[in-house]
Backbone as CSV, one residue per row, in Angstrom:
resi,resn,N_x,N_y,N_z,CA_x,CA_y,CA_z,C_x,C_y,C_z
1,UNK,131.855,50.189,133.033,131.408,51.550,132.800,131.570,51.944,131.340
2,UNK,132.767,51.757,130.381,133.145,51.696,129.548,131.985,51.304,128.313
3,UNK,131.745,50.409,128.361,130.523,49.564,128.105,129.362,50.110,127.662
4,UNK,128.686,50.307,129.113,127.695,50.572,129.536,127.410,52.519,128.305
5,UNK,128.490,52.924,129.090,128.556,54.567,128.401,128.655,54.956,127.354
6,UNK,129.525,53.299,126.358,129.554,53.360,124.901,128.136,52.974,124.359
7,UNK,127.183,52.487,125.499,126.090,51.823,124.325,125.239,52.990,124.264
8,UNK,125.289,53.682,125.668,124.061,55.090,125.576,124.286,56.346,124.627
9,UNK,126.153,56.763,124.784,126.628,57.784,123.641,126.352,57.501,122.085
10,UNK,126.749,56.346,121.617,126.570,55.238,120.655,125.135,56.205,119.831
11,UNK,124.197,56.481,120.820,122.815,57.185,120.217,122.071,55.983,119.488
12,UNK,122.320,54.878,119.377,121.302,54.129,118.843,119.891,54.257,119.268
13,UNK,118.860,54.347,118.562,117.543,54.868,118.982,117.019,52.840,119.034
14,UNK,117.816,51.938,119.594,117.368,50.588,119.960,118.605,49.863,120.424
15,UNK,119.361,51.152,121.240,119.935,50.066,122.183,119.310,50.091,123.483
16,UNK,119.679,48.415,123.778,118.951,47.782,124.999,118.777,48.371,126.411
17,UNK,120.161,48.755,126.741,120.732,49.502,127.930,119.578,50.394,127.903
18,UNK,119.590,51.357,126.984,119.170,52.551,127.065,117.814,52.828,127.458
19,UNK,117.298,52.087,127.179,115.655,51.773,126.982,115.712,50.948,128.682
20,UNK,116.028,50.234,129.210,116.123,49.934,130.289,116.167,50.876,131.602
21,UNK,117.761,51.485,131.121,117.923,52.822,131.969,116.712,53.832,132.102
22,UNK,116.248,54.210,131.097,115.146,55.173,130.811,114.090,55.128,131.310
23,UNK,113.960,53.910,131.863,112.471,53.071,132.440,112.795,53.453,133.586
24,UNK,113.901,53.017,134.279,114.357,52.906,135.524,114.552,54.279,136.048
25,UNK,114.454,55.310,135.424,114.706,56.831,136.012,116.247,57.576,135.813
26,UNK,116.793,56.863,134.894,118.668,57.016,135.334,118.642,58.395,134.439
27,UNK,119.559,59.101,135.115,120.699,60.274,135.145,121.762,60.161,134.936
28,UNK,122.603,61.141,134.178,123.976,61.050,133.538,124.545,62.208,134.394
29,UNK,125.800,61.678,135.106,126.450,62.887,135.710,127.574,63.476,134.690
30,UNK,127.482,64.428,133.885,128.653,65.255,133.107,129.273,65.647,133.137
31,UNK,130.650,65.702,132.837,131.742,66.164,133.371,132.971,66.285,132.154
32,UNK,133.329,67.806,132.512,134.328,68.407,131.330,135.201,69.431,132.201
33,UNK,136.966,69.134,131.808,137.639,69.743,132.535,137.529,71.343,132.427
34,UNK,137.320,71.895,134.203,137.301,73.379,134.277,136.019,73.303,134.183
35,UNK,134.860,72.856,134.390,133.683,73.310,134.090,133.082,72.365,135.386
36,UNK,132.135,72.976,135.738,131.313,72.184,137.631,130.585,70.902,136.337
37,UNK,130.425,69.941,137.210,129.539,69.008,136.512,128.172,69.165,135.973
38,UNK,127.216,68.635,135.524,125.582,68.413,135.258,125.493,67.376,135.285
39,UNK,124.032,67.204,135.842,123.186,66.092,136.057,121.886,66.452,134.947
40,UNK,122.178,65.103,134.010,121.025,65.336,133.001,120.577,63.951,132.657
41,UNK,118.928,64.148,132.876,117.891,62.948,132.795,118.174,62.042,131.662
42,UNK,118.690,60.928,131.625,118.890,60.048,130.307,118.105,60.377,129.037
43,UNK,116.882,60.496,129.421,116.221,61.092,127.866,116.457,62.186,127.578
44,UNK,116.669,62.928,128.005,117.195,64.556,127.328,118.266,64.397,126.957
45,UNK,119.220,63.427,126.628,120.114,63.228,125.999,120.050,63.459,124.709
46,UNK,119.262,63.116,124.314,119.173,62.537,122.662,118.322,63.473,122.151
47,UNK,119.090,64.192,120.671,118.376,65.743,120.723,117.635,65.239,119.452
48,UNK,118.231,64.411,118.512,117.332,63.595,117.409,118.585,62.474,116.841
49,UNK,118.538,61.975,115.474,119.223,60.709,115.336,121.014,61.381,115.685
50,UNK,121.634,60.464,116.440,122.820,60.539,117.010,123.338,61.808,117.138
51,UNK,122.190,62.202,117.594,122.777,63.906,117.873,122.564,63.960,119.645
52,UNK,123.674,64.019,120.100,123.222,63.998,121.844,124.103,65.783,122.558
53,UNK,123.016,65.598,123.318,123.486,67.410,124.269,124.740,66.904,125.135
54,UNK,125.529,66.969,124.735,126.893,66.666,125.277,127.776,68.237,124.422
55,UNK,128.665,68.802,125.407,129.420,69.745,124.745,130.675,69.253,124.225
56,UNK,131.873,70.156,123.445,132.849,69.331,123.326,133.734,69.322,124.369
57,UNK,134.550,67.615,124.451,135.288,67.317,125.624,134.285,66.816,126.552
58,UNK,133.151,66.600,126.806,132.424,66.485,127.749,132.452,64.838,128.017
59,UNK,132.313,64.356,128.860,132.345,62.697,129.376,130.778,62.589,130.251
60,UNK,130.453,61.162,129.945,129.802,60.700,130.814,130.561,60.021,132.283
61,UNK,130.429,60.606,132.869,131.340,60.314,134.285,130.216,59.005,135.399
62,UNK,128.910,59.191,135.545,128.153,58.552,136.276,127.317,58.121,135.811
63,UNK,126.456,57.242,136.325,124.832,57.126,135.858,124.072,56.797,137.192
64,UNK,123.314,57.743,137.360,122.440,57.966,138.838,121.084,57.125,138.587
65,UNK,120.881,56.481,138.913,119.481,55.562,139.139,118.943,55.390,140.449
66,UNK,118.184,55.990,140.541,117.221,55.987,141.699,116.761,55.204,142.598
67,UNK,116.886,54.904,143.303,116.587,53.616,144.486,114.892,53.874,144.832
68,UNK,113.988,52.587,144.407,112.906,52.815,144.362,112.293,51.651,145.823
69,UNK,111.305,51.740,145.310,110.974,50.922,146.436,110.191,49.547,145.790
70,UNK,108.769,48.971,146.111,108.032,47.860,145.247,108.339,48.125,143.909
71,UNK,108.903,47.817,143.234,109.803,48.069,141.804,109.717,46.931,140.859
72,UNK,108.870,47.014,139.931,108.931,46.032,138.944,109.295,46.355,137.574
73,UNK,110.159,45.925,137.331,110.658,45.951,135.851,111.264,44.701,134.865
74,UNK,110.321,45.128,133.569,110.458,44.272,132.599,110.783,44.966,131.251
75,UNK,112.043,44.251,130.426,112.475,44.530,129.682,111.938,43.364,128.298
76,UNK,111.897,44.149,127.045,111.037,42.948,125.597,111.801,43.898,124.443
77,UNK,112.024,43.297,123.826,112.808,43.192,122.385,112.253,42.468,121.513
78,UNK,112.181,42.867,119.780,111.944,42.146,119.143,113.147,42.446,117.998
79,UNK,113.527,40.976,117.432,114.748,40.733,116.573,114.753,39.880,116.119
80,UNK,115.468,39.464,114.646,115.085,38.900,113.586,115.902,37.160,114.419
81,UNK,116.944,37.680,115.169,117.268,36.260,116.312,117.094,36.509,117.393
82,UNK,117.454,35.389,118.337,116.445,35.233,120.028,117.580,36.017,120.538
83,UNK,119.168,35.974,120.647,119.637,37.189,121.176,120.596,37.417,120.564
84,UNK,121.954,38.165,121.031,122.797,38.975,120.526,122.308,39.633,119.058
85,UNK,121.334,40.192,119.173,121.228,40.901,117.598,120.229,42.352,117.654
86,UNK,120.598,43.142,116.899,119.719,44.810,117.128,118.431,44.004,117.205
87,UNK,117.908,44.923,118.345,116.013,44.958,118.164,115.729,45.679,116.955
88,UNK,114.807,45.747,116.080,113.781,46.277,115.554,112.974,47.488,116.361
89,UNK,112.902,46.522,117.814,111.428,47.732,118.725,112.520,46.650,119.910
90,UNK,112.488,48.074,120.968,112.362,47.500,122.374,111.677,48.474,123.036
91,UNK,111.246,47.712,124.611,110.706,48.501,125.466,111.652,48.241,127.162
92,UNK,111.163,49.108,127.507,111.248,48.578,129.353,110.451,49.676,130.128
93,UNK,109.207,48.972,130.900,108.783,49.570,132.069,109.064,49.507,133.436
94,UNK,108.857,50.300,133.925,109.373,50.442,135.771,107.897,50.605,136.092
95,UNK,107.900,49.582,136.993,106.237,50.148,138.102,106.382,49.975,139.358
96,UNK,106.750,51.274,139.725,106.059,51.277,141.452,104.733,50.984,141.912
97,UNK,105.202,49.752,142.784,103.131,49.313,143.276,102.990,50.118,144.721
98,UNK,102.055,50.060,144.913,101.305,49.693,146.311,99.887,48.984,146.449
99,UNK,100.635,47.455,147.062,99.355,46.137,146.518,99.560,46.179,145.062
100,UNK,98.442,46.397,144.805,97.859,46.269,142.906,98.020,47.782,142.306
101,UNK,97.869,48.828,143.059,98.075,50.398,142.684,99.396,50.582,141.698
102,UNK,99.288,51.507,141.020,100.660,51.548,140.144,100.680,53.075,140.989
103,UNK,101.429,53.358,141.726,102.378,54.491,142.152,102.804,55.702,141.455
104,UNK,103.665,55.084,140.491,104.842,55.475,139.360,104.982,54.793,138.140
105,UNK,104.725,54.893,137.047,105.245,54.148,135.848,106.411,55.159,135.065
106,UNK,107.290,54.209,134.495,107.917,54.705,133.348,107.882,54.064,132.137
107,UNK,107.911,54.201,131.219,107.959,53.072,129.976,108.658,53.844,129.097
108,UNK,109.793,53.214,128.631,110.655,53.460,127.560,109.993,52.632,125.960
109,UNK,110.598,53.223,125.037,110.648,52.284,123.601,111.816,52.782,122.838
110,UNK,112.078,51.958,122.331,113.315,52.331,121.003,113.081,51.498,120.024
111,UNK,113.759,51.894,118.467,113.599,51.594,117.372,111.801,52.256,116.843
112,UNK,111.365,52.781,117.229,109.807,53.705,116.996,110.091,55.215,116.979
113,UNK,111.039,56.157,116.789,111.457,57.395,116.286,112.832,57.331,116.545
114,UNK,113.129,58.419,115.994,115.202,58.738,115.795,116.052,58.781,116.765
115,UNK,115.063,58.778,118.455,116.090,58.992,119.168,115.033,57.683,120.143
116,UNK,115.640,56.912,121.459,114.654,56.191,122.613,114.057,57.153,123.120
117,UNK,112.721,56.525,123.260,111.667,57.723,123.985,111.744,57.334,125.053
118,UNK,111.426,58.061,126.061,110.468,57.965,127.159,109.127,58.798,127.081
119,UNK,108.239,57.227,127.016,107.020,57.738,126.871,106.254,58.405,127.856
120,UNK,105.860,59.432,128.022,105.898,60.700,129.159,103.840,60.444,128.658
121,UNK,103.273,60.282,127.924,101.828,60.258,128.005,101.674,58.751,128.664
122,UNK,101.731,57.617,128.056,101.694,56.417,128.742,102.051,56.521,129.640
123,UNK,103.039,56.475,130.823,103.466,56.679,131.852,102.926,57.088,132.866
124,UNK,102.099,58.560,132.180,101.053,59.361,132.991,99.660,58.442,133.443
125,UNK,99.421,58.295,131.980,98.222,56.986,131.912,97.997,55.988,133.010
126,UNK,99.451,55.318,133.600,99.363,54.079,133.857,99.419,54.911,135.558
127,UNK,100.273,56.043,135.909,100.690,56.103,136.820,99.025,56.068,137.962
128,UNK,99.062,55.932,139.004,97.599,55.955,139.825,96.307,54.645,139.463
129,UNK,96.955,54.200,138.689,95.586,53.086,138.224,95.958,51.921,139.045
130,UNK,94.742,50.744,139.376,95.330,49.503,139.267,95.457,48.732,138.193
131,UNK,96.214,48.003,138.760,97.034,46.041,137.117,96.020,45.624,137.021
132,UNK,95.575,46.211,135.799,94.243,45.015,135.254,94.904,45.084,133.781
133,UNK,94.152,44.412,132.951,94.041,44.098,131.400,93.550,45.169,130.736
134,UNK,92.745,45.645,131.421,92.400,47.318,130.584,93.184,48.047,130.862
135,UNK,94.218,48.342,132.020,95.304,49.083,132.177,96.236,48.880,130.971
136,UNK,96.573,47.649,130.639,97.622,47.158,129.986,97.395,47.289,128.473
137,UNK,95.567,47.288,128.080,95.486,47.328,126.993,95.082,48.924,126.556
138,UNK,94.998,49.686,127.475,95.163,51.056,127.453,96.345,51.544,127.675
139,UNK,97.728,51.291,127.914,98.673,51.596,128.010,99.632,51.131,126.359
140,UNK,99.042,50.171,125.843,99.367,49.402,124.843,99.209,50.315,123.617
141,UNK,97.890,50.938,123.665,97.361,51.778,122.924,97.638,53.683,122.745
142,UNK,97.968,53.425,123.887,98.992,54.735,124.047,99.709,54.872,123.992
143,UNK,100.944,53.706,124.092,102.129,53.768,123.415,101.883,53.911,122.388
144,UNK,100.883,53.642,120.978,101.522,53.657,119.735,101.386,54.787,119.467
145,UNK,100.378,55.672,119.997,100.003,56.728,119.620,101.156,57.867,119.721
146,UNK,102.303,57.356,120.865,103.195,58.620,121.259,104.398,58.326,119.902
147,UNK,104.745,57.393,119.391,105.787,57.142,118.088,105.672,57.552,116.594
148,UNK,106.885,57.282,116.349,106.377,57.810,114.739,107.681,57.344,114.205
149,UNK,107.292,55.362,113.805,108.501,54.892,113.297,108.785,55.357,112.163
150,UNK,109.945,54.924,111.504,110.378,54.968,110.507,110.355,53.076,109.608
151,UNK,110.152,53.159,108.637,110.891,51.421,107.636,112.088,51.650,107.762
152,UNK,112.495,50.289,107.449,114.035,49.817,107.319,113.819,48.760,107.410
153,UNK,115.491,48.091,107.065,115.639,47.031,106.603,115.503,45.660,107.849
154,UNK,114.986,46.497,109.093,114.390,45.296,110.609,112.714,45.226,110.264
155,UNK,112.536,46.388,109.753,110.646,46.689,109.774,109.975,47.635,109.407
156,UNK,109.078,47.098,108.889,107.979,48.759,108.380,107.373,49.318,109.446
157,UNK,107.121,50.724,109.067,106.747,51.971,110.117,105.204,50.640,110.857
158,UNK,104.917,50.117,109.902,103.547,49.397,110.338,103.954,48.210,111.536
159,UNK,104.872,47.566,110.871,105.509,46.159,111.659,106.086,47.097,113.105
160,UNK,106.822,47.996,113.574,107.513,48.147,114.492,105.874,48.778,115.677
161,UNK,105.010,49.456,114.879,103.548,49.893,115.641,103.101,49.041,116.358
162,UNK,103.152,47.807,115.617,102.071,46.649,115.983,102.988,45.976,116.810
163,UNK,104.400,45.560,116.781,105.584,45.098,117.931,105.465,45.639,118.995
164,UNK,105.531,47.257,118.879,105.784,47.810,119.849,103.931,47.646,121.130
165,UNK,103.186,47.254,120.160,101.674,47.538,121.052,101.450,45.778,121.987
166,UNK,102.168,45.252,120.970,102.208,43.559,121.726,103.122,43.711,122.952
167,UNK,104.793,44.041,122.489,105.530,44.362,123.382,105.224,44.983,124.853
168,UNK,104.431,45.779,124.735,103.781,46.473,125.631,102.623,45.704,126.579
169,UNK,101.739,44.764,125.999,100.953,44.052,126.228,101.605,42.942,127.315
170,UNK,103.024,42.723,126.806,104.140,41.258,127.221,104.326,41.874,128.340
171,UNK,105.161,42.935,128.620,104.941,43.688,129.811,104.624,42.747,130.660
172,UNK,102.990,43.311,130.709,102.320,43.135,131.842,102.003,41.460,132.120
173,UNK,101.902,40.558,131.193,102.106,38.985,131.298,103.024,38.937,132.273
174,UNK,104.252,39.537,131.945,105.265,39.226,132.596,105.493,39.146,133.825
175,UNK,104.914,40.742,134.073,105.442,40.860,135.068,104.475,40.791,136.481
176,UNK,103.037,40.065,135.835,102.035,39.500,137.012,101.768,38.427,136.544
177,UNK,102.629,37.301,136.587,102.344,36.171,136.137,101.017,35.022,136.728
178,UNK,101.062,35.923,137.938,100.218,35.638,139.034,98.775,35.512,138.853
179,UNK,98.426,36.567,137.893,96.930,37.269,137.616,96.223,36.677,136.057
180,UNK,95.599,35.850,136.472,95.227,34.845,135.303,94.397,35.769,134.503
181,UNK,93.657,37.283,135.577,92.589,37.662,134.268,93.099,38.664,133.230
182,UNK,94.049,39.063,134.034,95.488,40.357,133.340,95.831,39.153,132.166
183,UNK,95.957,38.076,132.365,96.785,37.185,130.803,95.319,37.129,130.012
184,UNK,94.695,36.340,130.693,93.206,36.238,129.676,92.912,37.123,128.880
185,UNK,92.598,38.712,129.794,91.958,39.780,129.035,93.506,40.053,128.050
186,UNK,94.801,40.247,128.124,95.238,40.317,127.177,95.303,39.590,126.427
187,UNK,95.271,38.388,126.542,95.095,37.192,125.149,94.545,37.628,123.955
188,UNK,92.725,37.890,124.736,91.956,38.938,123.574,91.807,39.642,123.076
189,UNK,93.002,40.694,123.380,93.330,41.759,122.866,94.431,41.068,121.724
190,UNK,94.992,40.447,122.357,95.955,40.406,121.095,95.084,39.377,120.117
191,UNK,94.187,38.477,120.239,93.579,37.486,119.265,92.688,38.596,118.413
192,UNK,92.518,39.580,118.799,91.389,40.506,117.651,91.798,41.031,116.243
């Protein structure tokens, strides 16, 4: 728990956890002595760079994640090594199916503005459609549109755009490995 609560308070706008959690729907239960608890949505945490809505004395006591049902989730990072090292850009989406239907989407990103988003337009986008390659390459494209990186010394505002639109693309490889025309049609998206 320890852990887990230091990486989300922490406020890094590209830690892993966070961007995971965020996908997945998780809630922070709050808790400060003499005061009734709150339940507050993981992204409303983060009010801009390491500034989080926590009062003083206040603890993260829980983290509520939602029990879903057909549930697919995939997590992508990009970093200057294959692991233990800050992303540059991460993502993680949650998709509720039914069959091929997307239900529910969530899609997180971090390292693409000051605090992890949850991307609340993409999300919308994806939610009700079916898994095709135009889903994925319209969801790809709407992620970049919702960010507004910053440079630094992982990547330029340009490099983390174009990560984050592949990243997004990997997604869906991933996580229908099954669907040869979902890889194809993204291939060509990314070969253009």
């Amino acid at each position: 728990r320890a852990t887990l609560g230091g990486n989300v308070v922490n406020a890094s706008p590209v830690a892993d956890m966070t961007s995971i959690l965020v996908a997945l729907g998780a809630s922070l239960r709050l808790e400060r002595a003499g005061q009734a608890p709150r339940e507050l949505a993981l992204e409303r945490l983060y009010l801009g760079y390491k500034r989080l809505d926590l009062a003083p004395g206040e603890i993260v006591a829980a983290f509520l994640i939602p029990v879903a049902g057909a549930l697919r989730l995939s997590f992508e990072k990009a970093s200057k090594r294959k692991s233990l090292d800050i992303a540059a850009v991460n993502t993680a989406i949650a998709l509720e199916l039914d069959g091929r239907r997307i239900t529910r989407a969530r899609i997180s990103a971090g390292g693409v503005a000051a605090t992890p988003l949850l991307l609340e337009a993409t999300s919308d986008l994806l939610s009700g459609r079916e898994v095709s390659a135009a889903a994925a390459v319209e969801a790809a494209r709407s992620a970049v549109s919702e960010v507004s990186p910053i440079g630094d010394v992982r990547g330029s505002a340009g490099y983390r755009i174009r990560v984050l639109e592949r990243l997004v693309l990997a997604h869906f490889v991933s996580l229908f490995p099954e669907d040869r025309a979902l890889a194809e049609g993204v291939a060509k998206e990314v070969l253009k």
